[in-house]
C-alpha positions as semicolon CSV with decimal commas, in nm:
position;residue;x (nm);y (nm);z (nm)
1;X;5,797;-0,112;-3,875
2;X;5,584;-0,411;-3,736
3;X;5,740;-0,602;-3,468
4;X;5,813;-1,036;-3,492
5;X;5,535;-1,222;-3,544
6;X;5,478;-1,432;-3,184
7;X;5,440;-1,760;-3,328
8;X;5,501;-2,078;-3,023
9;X;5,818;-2,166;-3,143
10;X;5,953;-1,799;-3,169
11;X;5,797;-1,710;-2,893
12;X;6,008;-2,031;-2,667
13;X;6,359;-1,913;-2,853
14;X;6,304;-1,560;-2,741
15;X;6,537;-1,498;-2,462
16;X;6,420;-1,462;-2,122
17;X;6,410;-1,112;-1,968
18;X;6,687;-1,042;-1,774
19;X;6,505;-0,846;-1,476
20;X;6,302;-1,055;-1,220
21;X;5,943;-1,028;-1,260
22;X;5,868;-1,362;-0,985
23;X;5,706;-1,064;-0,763
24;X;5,467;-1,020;-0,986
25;X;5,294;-1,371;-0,979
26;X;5,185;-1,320;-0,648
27;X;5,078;-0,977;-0,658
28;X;4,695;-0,874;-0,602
29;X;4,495;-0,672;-0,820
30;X;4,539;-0,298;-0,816
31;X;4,122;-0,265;-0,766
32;X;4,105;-0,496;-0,455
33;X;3,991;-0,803;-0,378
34;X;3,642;-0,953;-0,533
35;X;3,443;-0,808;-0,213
36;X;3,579;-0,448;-0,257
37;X;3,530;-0,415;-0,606
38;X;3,286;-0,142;-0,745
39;X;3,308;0,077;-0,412
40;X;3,508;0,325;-0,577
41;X;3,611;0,458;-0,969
42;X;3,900;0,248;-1,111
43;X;4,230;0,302;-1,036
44;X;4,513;0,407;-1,353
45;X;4,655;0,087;-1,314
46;X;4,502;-0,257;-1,406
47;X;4,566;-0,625;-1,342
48;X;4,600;-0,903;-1,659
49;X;4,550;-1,245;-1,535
50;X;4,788;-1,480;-1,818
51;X;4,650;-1,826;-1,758
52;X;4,857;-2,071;-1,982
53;X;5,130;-2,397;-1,898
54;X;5,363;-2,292;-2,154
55;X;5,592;-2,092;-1,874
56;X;5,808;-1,954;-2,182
57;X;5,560;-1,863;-2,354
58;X;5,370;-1,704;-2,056
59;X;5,675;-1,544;-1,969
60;X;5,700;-1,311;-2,277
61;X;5,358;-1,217;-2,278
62;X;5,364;-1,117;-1,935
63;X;5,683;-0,883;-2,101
64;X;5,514;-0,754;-2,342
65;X;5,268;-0,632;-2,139
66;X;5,441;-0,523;-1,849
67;X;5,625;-0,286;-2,148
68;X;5,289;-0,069;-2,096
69;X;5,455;0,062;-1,761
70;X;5,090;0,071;-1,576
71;X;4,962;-0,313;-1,584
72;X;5,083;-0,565;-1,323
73;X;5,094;-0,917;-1,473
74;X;5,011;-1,230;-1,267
75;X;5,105;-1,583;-1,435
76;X;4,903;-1,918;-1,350
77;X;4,961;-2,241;-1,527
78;X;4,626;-2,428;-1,459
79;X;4,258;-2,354;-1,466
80;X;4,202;-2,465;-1,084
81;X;4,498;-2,200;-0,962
82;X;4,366;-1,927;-1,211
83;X;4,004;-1,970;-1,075
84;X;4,183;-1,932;-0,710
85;X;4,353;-1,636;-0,776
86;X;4,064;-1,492;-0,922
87;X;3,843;-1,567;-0,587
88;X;4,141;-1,403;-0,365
89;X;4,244;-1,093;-0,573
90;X;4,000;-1,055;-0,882
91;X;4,159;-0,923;-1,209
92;X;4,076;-0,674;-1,492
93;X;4,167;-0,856;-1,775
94;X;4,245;-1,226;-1,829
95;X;4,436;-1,406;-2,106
96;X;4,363;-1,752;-2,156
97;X;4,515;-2,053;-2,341
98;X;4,209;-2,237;-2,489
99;X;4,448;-2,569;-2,414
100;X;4,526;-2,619;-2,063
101;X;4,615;-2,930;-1,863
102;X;4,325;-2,969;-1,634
103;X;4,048;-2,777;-1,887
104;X;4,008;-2,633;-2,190
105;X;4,007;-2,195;-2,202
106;X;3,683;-2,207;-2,332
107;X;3,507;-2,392;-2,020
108;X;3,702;-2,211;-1,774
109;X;3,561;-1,861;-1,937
110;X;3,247;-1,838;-1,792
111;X;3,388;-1,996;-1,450
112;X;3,593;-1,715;-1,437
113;X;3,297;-1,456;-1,560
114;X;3,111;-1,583;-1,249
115;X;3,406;-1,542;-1,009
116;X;3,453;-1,171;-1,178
117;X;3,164;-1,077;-1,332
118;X;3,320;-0,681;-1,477
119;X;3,626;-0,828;-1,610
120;X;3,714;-0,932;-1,974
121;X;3,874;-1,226;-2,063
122;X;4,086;-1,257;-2,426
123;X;4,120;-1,662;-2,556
124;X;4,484;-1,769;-2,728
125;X;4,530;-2,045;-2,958
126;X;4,752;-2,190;-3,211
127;X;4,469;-2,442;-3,327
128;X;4,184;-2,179;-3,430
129;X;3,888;-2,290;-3,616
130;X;3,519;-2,172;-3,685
131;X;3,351;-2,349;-3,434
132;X;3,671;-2,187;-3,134
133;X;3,615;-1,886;-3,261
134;X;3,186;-1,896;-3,183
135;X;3,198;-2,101;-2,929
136;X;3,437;-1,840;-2,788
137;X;3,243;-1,529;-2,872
138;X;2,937;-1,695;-2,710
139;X;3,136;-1,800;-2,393
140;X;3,144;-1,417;-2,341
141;X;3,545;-1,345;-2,500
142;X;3,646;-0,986;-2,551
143;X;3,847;-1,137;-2,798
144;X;4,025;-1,475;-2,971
145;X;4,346;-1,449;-3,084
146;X;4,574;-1,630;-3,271
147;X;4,900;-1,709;-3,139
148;X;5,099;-1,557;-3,479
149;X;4,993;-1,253;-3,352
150;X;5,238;-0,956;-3,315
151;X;5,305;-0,799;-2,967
152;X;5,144;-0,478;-3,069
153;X;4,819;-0,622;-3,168
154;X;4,812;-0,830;-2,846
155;X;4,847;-0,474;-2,661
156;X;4,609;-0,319;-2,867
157;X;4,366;-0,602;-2,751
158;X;4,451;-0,560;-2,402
159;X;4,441;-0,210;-2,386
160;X;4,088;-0,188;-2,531
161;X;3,958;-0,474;-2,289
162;X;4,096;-0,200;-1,983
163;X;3,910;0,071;-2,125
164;X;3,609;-0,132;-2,138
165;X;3,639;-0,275;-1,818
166;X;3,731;0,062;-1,683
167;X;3,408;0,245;-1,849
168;X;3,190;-0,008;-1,712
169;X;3,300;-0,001;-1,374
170;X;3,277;0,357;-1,371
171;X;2,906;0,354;-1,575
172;X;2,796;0,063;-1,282
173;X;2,982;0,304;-1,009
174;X;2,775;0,642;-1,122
175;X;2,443;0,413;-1,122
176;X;2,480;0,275;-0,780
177;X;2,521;0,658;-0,635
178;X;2,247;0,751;-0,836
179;X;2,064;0,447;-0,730
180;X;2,171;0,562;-0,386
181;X;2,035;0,923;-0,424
182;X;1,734;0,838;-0,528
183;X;1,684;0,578;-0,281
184;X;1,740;0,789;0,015
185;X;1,629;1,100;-0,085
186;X;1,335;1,232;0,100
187;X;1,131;1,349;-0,195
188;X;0,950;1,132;-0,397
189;X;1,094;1,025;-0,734
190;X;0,887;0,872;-1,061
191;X;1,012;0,763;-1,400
192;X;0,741;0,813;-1,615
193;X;0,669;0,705;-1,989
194;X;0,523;0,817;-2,284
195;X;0,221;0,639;-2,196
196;X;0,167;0,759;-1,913
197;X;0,297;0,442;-1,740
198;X;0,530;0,419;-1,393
199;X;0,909;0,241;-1,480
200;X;1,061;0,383;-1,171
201;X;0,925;0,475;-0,789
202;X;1,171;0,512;-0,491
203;X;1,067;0,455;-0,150
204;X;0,974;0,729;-0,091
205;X;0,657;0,703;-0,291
206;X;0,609;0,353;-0,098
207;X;0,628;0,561;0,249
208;X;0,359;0,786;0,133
209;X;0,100;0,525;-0,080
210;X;0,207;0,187;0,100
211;X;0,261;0,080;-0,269
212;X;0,587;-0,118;-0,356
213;X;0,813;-0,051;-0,654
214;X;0,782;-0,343;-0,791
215;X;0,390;-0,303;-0,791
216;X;0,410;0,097;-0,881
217;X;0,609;-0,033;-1,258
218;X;0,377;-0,053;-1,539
219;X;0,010;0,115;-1,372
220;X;-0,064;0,462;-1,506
221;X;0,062;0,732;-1,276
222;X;-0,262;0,917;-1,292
223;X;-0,395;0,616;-1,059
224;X;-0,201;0,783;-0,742
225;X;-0,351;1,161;-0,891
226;X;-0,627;1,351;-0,683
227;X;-0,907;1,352;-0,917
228;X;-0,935;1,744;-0,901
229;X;-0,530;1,751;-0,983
230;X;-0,586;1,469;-1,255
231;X;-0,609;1,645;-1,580
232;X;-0,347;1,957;-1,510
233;X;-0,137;1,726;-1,445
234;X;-0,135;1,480;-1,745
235;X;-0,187;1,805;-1,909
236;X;0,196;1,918;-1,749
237;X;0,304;1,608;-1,857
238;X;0,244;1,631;-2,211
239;X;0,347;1,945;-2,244
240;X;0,722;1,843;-2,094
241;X;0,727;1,543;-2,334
242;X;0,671;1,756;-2,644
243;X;0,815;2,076;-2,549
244;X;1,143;1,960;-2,351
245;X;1,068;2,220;-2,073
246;X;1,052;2,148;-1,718
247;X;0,717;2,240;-1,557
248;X;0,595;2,303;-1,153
249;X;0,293;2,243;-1,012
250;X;0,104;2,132;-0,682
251;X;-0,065;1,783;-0,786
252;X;-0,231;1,554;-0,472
253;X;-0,113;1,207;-0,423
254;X;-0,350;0,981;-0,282
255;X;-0,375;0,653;-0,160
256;X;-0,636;0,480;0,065
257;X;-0,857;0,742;0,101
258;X;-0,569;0,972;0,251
259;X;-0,452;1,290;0,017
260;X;-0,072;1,472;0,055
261;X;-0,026;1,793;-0,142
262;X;0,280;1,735;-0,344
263;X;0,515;2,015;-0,542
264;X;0,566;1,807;-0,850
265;X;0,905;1,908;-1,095
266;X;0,883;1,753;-1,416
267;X;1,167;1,740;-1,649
268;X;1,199;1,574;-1,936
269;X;1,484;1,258;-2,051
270;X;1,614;1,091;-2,334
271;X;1,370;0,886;-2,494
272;X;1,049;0,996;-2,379
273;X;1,113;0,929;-2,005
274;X;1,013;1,190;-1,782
275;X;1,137;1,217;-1,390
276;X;0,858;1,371;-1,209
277;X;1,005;1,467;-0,868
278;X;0,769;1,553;-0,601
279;X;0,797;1,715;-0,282
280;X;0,598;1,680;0,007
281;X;0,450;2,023;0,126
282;X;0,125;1,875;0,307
283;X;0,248;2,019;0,614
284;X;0,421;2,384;0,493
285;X;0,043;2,393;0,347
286;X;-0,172;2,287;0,626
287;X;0,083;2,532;0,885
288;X;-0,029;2,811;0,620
289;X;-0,372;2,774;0,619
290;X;-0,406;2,765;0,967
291;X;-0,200;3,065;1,019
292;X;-0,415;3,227;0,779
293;X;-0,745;3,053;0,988
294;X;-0,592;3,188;1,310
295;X;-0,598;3,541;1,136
296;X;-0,915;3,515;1,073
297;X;-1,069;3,370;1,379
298;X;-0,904;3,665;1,577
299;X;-1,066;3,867;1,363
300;X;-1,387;3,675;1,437
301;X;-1,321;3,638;1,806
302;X;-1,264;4,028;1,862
303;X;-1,585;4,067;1,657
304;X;-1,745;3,824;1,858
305;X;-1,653;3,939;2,182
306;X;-1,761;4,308;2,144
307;X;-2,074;4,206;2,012
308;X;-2,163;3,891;2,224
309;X;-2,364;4,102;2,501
310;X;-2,548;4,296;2,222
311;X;-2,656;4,006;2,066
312;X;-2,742;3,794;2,324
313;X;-2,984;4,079;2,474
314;X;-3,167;4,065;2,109
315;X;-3,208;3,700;2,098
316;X;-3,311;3,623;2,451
317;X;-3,630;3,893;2,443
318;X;-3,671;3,761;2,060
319;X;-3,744;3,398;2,232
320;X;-3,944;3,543;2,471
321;X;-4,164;3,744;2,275
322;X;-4,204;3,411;2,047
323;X;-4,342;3,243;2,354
324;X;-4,583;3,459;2,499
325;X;-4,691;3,500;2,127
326;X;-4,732;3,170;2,071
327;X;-4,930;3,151;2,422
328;X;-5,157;3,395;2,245
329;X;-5,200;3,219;1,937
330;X;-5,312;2,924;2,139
331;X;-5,593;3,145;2,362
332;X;-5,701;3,380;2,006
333;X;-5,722;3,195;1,716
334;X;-6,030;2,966;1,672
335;X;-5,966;2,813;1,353
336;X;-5,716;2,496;1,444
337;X;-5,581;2,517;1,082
338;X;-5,507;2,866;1,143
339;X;-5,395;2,789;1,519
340;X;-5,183;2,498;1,362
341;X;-5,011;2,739;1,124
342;X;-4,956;3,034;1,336
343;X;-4,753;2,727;1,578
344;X;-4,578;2,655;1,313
345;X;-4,454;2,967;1,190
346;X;-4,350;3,066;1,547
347;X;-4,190;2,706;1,604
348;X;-3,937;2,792;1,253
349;X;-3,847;3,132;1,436
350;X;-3,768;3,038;1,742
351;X;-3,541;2,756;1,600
352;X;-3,334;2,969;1,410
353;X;-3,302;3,220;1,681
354;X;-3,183;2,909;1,851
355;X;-2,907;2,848;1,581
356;X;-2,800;3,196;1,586
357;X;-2,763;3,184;1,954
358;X;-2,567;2,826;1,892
359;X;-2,333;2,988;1,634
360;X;-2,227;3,264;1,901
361;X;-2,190;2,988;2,110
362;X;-1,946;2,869;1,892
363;X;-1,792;3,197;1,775
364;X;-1,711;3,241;2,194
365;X;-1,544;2,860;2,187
366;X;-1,320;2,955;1,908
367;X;-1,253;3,281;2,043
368;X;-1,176;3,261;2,375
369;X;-1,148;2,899;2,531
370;X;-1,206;2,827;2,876
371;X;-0,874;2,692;3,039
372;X;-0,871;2,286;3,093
373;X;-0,922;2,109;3,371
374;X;-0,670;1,791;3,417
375;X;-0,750;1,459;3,564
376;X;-0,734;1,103;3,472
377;X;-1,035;1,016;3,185
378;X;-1,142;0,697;3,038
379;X;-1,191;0,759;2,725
380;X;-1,436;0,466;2,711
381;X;-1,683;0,598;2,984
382;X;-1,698;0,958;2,771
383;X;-1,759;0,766;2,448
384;X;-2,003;0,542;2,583
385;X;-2,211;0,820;2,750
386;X;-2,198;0,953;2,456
387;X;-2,369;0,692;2,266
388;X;-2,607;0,648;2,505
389;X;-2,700;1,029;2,498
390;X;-2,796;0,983;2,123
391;X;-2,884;0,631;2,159
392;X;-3,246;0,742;2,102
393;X;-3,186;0,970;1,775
394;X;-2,935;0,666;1,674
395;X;-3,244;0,460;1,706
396;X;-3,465;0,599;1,519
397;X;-3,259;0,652;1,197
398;X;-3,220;0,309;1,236
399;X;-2,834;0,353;1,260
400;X;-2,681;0,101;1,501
401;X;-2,366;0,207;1,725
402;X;-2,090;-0,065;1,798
403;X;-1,778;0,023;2,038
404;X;-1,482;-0,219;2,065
405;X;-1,139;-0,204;2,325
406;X;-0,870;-0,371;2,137
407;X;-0,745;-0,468;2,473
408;X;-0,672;-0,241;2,785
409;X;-0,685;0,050;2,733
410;X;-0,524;0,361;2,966
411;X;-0,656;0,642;3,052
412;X;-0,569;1,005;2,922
413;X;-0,531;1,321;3,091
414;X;-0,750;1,633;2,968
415;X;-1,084;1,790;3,036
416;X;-1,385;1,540;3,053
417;X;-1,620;1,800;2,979
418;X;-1,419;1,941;2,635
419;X;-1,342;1,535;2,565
420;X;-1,705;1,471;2,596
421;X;-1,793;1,778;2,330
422;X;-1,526;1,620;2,082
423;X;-1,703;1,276;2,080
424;X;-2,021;1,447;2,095
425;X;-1,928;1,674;1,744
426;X;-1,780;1,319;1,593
427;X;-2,068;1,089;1,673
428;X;-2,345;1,326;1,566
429;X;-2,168;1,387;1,206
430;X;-2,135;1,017;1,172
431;X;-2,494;0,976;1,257
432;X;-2,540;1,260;0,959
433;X;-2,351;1,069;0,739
434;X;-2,494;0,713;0,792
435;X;-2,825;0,587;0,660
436;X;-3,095;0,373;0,820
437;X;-2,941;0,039;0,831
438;X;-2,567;0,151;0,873
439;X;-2,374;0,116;1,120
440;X;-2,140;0,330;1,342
441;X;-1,817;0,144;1,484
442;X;-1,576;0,301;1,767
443;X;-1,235;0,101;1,858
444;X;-1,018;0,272;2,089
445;X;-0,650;0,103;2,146
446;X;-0,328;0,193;2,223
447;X;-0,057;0,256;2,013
448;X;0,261;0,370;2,193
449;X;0,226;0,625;2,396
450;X;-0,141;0,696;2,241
451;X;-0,477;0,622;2,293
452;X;-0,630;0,610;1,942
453;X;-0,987;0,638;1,862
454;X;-1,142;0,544;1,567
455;X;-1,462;0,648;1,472
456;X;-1,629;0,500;1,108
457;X;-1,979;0,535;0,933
458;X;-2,045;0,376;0,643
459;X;-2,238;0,640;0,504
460;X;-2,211;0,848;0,172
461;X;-1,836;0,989;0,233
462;X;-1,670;1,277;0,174
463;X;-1,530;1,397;-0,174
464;X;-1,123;1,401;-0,195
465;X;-1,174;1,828;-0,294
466;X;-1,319;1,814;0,028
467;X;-1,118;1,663;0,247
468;X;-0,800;1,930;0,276
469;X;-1,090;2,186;0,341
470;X;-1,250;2,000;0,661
471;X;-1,094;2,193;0,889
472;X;-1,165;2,557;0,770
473;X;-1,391;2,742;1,001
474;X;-1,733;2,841;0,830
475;X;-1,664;2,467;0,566
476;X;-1,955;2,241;0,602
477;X;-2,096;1,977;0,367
478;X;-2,421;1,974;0,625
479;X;-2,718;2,172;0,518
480;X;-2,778;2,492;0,791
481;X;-2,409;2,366;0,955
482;X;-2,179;2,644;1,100
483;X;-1,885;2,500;0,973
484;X;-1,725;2,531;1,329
485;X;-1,791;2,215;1,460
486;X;-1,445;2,048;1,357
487;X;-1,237;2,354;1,409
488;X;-1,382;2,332;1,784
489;X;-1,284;1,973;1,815
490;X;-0,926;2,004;1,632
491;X;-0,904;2,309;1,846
492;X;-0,989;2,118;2,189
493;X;-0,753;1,820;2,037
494;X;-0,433;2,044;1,977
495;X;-0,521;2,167;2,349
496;X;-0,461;1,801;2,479
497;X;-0,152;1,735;2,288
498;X;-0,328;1,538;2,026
499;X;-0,416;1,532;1,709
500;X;-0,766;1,482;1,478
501;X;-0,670;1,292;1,066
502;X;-0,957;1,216;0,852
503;X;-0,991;0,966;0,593
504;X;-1,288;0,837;0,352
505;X;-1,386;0,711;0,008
506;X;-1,699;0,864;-0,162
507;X;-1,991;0,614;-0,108
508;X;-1,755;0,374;0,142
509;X;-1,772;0,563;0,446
510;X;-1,534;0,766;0,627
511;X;-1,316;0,738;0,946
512;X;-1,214;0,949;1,171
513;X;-0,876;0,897;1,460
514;X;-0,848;1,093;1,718
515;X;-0,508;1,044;1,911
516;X;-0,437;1,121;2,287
517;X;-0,167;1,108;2,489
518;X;-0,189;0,855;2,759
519;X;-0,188;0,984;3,123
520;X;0,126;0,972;3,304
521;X;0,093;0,743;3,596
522;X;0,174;1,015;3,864
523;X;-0,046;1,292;3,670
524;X;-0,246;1,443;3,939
525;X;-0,568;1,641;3,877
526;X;-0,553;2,032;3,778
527;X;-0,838;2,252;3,777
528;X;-0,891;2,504;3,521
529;X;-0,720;2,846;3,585
């Protein structure tokens, strides 16, 4: 059977409860105060905020609530006091008299939206008409009741309100840990569309492409895609938005000029969106390919080694038997066409014995390195005796050199000799790269604990496919190179304590850093062992 209608007379005859409930005015909101609120899930028990002058009237709705067993009830009589309690303790549900003596319910709503912007507020009135009841609803009620209504609708209304308020605290409390995840982790996380088009990037992405969020939402994704990785990878990506199936797959991420191998997982989400999380395995990859280039230039250093004094032999008597041929030529052969040919032909063989004996050259370096001699080098005296050694071949490409300090710069400690034969393999590829009319810039400054040098051409640049493969002994992009020139210098580098990065746009240019660690200022000089 339906309980008494609550109209305001009834509800003034109706006898006053004979337990004390004048503890509950004052006290605060089971969730915490406004600042707290949101750190954790909601707690069982909620907090109604009754806002109304009629203290008889406030009085039995606060019973009738309170019947629930797992609300506390907190009574104000004016807007100004409800709005203070609000600001000191917060509240999960408020119930509101639409007439009050310093406002009306209806302005004080979204006052006390802004003071608690999760909770719901329910608006009571004996006066109800149309233009309440929208103006209301558009204020942002849960709900406007009448005051003929019976207790058990009002804690039907109430209840719902708490499970509302309680889903969407715990909906905003899962989104800020998942916001939380995906803003720490350390692996890169995209929300992708069906069109291809970035809605979500973490920081992580910013850390590796120097491109904000905020600037990431809305480009294409395949704008951050190594060219070579471009199409398998919008390939994966269909394929996950119309099959539903996760998919793996190594995919390059680049960004000014610089490439990191990434281990993409795609997976697929409601409504098209797919979370492509990548991992970054530049490193795992680069440690593997050296180990494997280590294998290999054993291999090749063993080889060389045995075979260095057999060799050598060969090509020495092979240059001179060139030379006292060509001597002959010159005395023998009349004909100065035929003279001029003949000088030629021996000129081409001795060359490339010369390369040969420069590749075993090179074969020795990689295989068995002299020990380093330590003492205090300015790197600025090796570089610029190394500019003016090719000052003269600089010259007549018509390629101009420029060298700049960004202020003082300290010296390192390594081998002067090995230093010199890094800028010497840097400057002479730059020169390579850079046609007549370019230029040729070296800064060195320092950055920490490091001397950086940074060597650019503006010449044709090297192709992103390229660039992972730089490194690999026997990879050249140089007609009749050896391909050992940069393993030497990365080699020589490592040996130092630094390190060698390349980056470059095709038809821009290319730089190249090298980083060494500044001398200590009681380093002393070593000789090699």
């Amino acid at each position: 059977m339906a309980g008494p209608i609550l109209t305001p007379k009834a509800l003034a005859r109706h006898p006053k409860p004979t337990k004390t409930y004048t503890a509950a005015y004052d006290r605060p909101m089971s969730s915490g105060p406004a600042s707290e609120r949101g750190t954790a899930l909601p707690r069982a028990r909620g907090h109604v905020l009754v806002v109304d002058d009629h203290e008889a009237l406030a009085d039995n709705l606060r019973e009738i609530i309170l019947e629930e067993g797992s609300i506390d009830v907190t009574v104000r009589g004016s807007g100004e006091a409800a709005l203070a309690f609000a600001r000191n303790h917060g509240f999960d549900v408020a119930i509101v008299d639409v007439k009050l003596p310093d406002t009306s319910g209806v302005e004080l709503l979204p006052r006390l939206r802004e003071v608690v912007p999760d909770a719901e507020i329910i608006l009571i009135t004996g006066f109800a008409t149309i233009d309440a009841a929208i103006a209301a609803l558009r204020g942002g009620a849960f709900a406007l009741l009448l005051k003929s209504f019976r207790p058990e609708e009002l804690k039907s209304t109430v209840e719902q309100a708490m499970v509302k308020v309680a889903l969407r605290r715990e909906r905003d409390w899962l989104e800020r840990r998942y916001r939380a995840l995906v803003e720490v982790a350390d692996v890169i996380v995209l929300g992708i569309d069906r069109r291809g088009e970035v809605v979500l990037a973490n920081p992580k992405f910013t850390a590796l492409t120097g491109v904000p969020p905020t600037t990431a939402r809305g480009e294409s994704v395949e704008r951050w895609i190594g060219e070579r990785d471009r199409a398998p990878f919008l390939a994966a990506l269909d394929d996950v938005a119309a099959r539903g199936q996760p998919r793996e797959l190594e995919a390059s991420l680049i960004s000014d000029g610089a490439s990191r191998v990434i281990r993409w997982h795609l997976s697929a989400e409601h409504e098209g969106l797919i979370f492509a999380i990548g991992v970054d395995v530049t490193e795992r990859r680069a440690l593997e390919r050296r180990a494997a280039n280590a294998e290999a230039l054993s291999t090749m250093g063993t080889l060389a080694l045995g075979l260095a004094h057999e060799i050598r032999n060969p090509l020495n008597a092979a240059v001179l038997q060139m030379h006292l041929l060509g001597k002959q030529v010159e005395r023998e052969v009349a004909s100065d066409t035929a003279r001029a040919s003949m000088r030629d032909r021996v000129q081409i063989v001795v060359g490339e014995i010369k390369r040969l004996g420069r590749l075993l050259t090179e074969f020795l370096e990689l295989a068995r390195p002299r020990g380093l001699a330590r003492e205090r080098v300015a790197i600025g005296e090796v570089i610029d005796a190394v500019i003016e050694l090719h000052a003269a071949e600089a010259s007549q490409r018509g390629v101009t050199a420029e060298r700049l300090d960004q202020g003082v710069v300290p010296p390192v400690l390594g081998d002067r000799e090995k230093l010199r034969q890094v800028f010497v393999n840097l400057f002479v590829n730059a020169l390579d790269a850079t046609a007549s009319g370019g230029t040729v810039r070296i800064t060195t400054e320092q950055l920490g604990d490091k001397v950086m040098v940074d060597m650019s051409d503006d010449g044709c640049g090297i192709a992103e496919a390229d660039l992972s493969r730089l490194f690999d002994p026997f990879f050249t992009t140089k007609p009749g190179g050896t391909g050992l020139g940069l393993s030497i210098v990365r080699k020589i580098l490592e040996q130092h304590g630094g390190a060698l990065s390349v980056r470059s746009r095709v038809g821009e240019g290319t730089t190249v850093r090298v980083e060494l660690p500044v001398a200590p200022p009681d380093s002393a000089t070593m000789t090699p062992p």
